[in-house]
N, C-alpha and C positions, 0 to 999 in steps of 0.2 A: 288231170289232178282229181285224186278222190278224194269224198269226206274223211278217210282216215289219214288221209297227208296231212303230217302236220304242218305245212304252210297253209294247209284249208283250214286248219283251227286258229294259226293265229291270225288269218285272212280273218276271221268270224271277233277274234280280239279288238285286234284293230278299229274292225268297223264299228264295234259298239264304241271304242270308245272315241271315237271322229267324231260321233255323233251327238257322242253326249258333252263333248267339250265344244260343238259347233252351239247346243244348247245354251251352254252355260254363256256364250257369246253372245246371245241375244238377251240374256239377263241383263246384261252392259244398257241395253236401251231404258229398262224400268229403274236399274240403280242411277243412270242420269237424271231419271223423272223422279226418284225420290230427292235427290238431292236438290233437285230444283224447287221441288211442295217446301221443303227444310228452311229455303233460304228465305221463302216467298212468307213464311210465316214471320221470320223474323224481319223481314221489312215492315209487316205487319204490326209486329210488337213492335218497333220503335215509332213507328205513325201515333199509334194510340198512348205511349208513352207522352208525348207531345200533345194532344189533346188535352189529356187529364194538367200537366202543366198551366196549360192556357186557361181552363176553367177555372184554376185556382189564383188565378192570377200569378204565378210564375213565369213572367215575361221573360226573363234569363234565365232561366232555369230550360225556359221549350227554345229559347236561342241555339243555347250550350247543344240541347241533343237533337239540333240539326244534322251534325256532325257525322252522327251515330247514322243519321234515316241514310244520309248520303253513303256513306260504308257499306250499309245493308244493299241498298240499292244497286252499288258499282257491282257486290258477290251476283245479285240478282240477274242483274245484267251478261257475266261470265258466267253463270251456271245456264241460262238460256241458250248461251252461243254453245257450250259444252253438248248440251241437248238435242241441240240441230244438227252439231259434228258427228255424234255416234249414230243418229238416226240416217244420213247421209253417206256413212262410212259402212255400214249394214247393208242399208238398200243399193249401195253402187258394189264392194270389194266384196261383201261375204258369197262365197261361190258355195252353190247347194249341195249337201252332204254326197260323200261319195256311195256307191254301191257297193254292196259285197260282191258283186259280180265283179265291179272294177277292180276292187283291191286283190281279187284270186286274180285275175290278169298280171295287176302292176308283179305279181309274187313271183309268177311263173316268167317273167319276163329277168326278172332278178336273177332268178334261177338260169337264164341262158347267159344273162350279162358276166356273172360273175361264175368262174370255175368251181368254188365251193362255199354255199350255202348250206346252212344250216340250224335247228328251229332248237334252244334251248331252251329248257325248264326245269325249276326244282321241284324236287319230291317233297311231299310229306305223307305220312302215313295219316289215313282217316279209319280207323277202326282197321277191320283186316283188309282193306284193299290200299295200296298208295298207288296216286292219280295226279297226273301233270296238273298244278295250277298257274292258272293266269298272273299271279303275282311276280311270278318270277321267269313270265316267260319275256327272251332276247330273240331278236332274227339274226346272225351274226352271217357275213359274207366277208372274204379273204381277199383280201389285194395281193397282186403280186411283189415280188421284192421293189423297193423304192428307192431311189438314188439319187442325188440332188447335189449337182457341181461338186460332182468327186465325192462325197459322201454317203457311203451306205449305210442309210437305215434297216434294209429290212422289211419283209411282209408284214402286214397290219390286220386285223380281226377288227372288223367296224360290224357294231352291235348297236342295233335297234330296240331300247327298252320299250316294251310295251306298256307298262304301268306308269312312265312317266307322262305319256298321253290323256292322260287324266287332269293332270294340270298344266301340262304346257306342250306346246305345238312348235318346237325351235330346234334346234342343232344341239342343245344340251340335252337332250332324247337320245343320243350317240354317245359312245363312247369308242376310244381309239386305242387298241390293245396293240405291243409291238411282238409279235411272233419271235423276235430275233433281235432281240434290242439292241441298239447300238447307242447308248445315253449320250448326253454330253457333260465334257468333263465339270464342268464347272457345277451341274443337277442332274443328278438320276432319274429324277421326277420327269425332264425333260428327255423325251422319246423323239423325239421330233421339232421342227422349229416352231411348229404350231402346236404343240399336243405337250400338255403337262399334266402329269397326274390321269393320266388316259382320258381326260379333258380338251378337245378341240376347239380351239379359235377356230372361228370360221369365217371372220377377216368381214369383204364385202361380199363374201357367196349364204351369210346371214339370212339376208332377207331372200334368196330363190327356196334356200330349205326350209323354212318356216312357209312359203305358199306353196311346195310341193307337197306337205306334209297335209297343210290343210286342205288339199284338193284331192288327197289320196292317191297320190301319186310318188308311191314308196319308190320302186326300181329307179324314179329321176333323183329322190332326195340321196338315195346309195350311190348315185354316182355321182352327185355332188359334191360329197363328202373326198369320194373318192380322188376329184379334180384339187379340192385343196390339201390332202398330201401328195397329188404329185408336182406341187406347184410351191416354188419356196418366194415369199414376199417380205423383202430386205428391210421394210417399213415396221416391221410389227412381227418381230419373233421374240420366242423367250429368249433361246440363243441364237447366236449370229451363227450361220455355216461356216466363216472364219474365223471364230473360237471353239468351233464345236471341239476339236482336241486340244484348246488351246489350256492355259494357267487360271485361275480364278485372281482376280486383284483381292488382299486381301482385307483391302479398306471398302469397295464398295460390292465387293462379290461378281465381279464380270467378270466370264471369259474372255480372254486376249491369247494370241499368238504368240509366241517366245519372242519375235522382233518387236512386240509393242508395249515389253515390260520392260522399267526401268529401276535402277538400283538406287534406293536411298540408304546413303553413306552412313548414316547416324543410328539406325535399326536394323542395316542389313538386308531387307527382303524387297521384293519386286513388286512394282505396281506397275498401273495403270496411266494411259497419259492422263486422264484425269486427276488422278489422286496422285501426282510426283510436281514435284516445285523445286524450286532454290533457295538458298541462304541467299538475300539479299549486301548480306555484306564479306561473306568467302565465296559466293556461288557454288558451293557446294549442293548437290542435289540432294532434295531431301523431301519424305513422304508430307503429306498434311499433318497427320497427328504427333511428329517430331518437329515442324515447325511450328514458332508461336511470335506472335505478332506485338513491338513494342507499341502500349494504346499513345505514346505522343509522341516518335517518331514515326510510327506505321512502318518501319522496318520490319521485315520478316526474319526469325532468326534462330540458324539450329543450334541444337545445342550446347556447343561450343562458341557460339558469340551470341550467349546473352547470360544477362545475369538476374538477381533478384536483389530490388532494394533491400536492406535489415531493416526500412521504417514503414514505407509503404507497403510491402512484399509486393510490389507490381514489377511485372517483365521488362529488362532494361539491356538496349542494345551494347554491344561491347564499347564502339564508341560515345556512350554517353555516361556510360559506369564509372564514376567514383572509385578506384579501387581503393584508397588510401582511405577514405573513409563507410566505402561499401554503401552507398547512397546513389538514387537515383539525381539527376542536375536538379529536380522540384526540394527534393530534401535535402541535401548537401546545402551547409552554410557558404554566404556569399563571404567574399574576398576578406572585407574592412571587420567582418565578425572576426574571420578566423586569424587576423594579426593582431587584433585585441588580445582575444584571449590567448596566445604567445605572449605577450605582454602580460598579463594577467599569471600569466603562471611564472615568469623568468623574475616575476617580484615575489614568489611566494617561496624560491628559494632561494636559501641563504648561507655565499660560502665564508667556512671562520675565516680563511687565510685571507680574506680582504679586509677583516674589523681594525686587526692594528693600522694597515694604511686609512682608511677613514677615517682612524682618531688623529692619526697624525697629521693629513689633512686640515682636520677641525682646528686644530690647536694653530697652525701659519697662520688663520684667514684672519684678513682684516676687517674691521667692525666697518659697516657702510654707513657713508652718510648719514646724519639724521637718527642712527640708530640709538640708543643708550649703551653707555658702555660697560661692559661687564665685568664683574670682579674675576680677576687673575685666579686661577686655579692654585689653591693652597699643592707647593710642594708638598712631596711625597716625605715621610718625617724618617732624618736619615740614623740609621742602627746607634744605640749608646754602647760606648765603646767598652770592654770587658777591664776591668780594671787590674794591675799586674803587680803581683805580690815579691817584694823586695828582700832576701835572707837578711839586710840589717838596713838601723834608721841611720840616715847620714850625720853628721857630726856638726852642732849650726856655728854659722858662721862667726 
């Protein structure tokens, strides 16, 4: 490998910046010894807060900000043990910066691992000349086609940002491009069972890439990566391999397989066993968001057996509905209300064809005991008779 290979230049990338983020790792020890002078001050000021109390004679008052010295103290206490963990974490785990020697190895060895490697970067123009810069330069190496219990994926392009090396040493330094996508139906986003958004989970192989990485030993972190798209982990995918071509539910967004969608009767469309229930009182199958729950008999109920009080407007199972008065049992009037007021109203109307019997009644009854007795209804005063005009006077006797 010469200096003008571009794997010697990003070999030359790399290493600067392994090293400058190995730096920036030992900064961790003085920002624990800052934080620790920080806290140490403030146990400080609450000691002497307490003093000045005492000298004034403020006996409750330096009681009260005991309280305080003890809080400060406890921080005090934790930021010491914090101090000793990084100091101890540095001097056992931090492994000494790698070489550029090593890392033109780890490249060239990449280079036999993987069939095709290759060193990308973007241009920009600087005056008349344009010149590869390190901002934008990727190591990118090719997997071959990937298969996993009957489903093909497709080749993968796993790329090596160099620039995110600057701030972070992990598996999110990769990204995972699909040559040949094969999505799943439920997210396009999703390339893979572990890769969304050309973003890798990388499960429990986490923590080998992040100490490959910091040890400069690129060729192990690419084949890493590589072990976790050939490797499917039923625990922790976006999508399942058994929904990969399956239906999306349309209440909770999962893929599912045509045998694990169910029909709700009441909206027509297919869910999920999750998201599918019953009518607790027709068993009719039916999604979540078309059943609704009566809050005092806790019946569940589709649409067709339940109703809505007109007083309360709350959810009311079929058998507990009022129809006759459209009330839930809580508002519907009880028994002895609702025969009153029948009563109440069969006295408020009044038919003429019963008055003449009434009267005629009145008039039979007899005066009761004890009663005083009442003056006889003046007859009705009968017609005076029309008088009848005679052609002569009779002759007297």
């Amino acid at each position: 490998m010469t200096r003008d290979d571009p794997l010697f230049r990003a070999a030359g990338q790399i290493h600067r910046r392994l090293n400058r983020y190995t730096l920036c790792q030992v900064d961790a020890y003085l920002c624990a010894a800052g934080r620790l002078m920080d806290v140490q001050l403030l146990t400080g000021l609450a000691w002497r807060r307490i003093e000045k109390a005492r000298r004034h004679g403020w006996h409750l008052a330096a009681h009260a900000l005991r309280a305080e010295l003890s809080t400060a103290v406890r921080s005090l206490q934790a930021e010491v043990g914090r101090f000793l963990a990084v100091g101890d974490i540095q001097a056992r785990e931090t492994p000494p910066p790698p070489t550029l020697r090593s890392i033109v190895e780890e490249l060239a060895q990449l280079r036999a691992e993987f069939e095709h490697v290759e060193i990308r970067a973007k241009q920009r123009s600087d005056g008349a000349a344009a010149r590869a810069t390190a901002a934008g330069m990727v190591v990118v190496a090719r997997t071959e086609a990937i298969e996993l219990e009957g489903v093909a994926l497709g080749p993968f392009a796993i790329g090596l940002h160099v620039t995110r090396l600057d701030s972070r040493v992990d598996s999110d330094c990769f990204n995972c491009v699909a040559l040949d996508p094969n999505p799943a139906s439920a997210n396009e986003e999703v390339t893979h069972p572990h890769v969304q958004s050309n973003s890798l989970c990388a499960g429990d192989a986490s923590a080998a890439i992040t100490q490959a990485l910091r040890q400069g030993r690129i060729n192990d972190a690419f084949c890493l990566v590589r072990s976790v798209l050939q490797t499917y982990n039923p625990h922790s995918p976006y999508v399942a391999l058994d929904a990969w071509s399956g239906s999306p539910c349309p209440d909770c967004g999962r893929s599912v397989g045509s045998e694990s969608l169910y029909y709700c009767e009441a909206c027509g469309n297919d869910y999920c066993d999750d998201c599918i229930g019953s009518c607790d009182l027709c068993d009719q199958s039916a999604c979540s968001g078309c059943l609704e729950r009566d809050p005092m008999s806790g019946q569940r109920c589709c649409p067709g057996c339940r109703h809505t009080c007109d007083h309360c407007h709350r959810v009311v199972d079929a058998d507990s509905f009022d129809e006759a008065t459209g009330l839930c049992p809580e508002c519907a009037p009880e028994p002895d209300e609702q025969e009153q007021q029948k009563e109440d109203d069969d006295n408020d109307v009044t038919d003429p064809q019963l008055q003449p019997l009434i009267s005629e009644n009145n008039d039979h009854e007899q005066p009761q005991p004890g009663s005083e007795p009442q003056p006889d209804a003046e007859p009705d005063p009968q017609p005076t008779p029309m008088p009848i005009a005679l052609p002569f006077e009779p002759a007297p006797a």
